[in-house]
C-alpha positions in Angstrom: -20.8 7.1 30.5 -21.2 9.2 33.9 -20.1 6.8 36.7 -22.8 6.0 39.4 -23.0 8.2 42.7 -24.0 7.3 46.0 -25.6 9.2 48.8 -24.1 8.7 52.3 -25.4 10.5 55.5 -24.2 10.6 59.1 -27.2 8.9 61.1 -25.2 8.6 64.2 -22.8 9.9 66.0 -18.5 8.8 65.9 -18.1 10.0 69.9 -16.6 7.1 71.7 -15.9 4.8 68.3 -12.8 2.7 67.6 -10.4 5.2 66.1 -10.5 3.6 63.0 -14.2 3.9 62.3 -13.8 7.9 63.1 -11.1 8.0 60.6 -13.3 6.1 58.2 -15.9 8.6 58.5 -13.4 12.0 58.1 -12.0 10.2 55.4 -15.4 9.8 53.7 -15.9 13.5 54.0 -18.8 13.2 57.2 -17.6 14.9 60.3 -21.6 16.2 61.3 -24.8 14.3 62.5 -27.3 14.4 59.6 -24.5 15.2 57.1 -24.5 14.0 53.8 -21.4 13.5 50.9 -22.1 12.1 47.4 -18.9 9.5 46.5 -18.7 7.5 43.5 -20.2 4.0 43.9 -16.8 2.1 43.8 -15.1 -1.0 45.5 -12.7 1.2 48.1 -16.1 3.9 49.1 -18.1 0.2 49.2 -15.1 -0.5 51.7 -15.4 2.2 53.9 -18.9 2.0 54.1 -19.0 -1.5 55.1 -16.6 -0.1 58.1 -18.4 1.7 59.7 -22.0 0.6 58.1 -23.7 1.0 61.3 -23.2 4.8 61.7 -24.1 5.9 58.0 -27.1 5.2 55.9 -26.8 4.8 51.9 -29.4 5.7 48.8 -27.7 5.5 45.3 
């Protein structure tokens, strides 16, 4: 059975963000405004999404 993907793009900018929350984002693959990674839909990417939740939007 294929495992479940979600969609995450980079609504807004990480410029002036906690450090953490920018390493969050490079970590998820999203360095770009507008940019979007597919990750599988898992507790840890569920994680990092809820870090930095207000930056990114998600569509599975």
């Amino acid at each position: 059975m294929a495992e479940k993907m979600i969609t995450i793009t980079l609504v807004k900018s990480p410029y002036g963000r906690k450090p953490n929350q920018t390493l969050t984002l490079k970590a998820l693959g999203l360095t770009k405004r507008n940019q979007q990674v597919e990750k599988p839909d898992n507790e840890a990417v569920r994680g990092m999404v809820a870090t930095v939740q207000h930056l990114v939007e998600v569509k599975e």
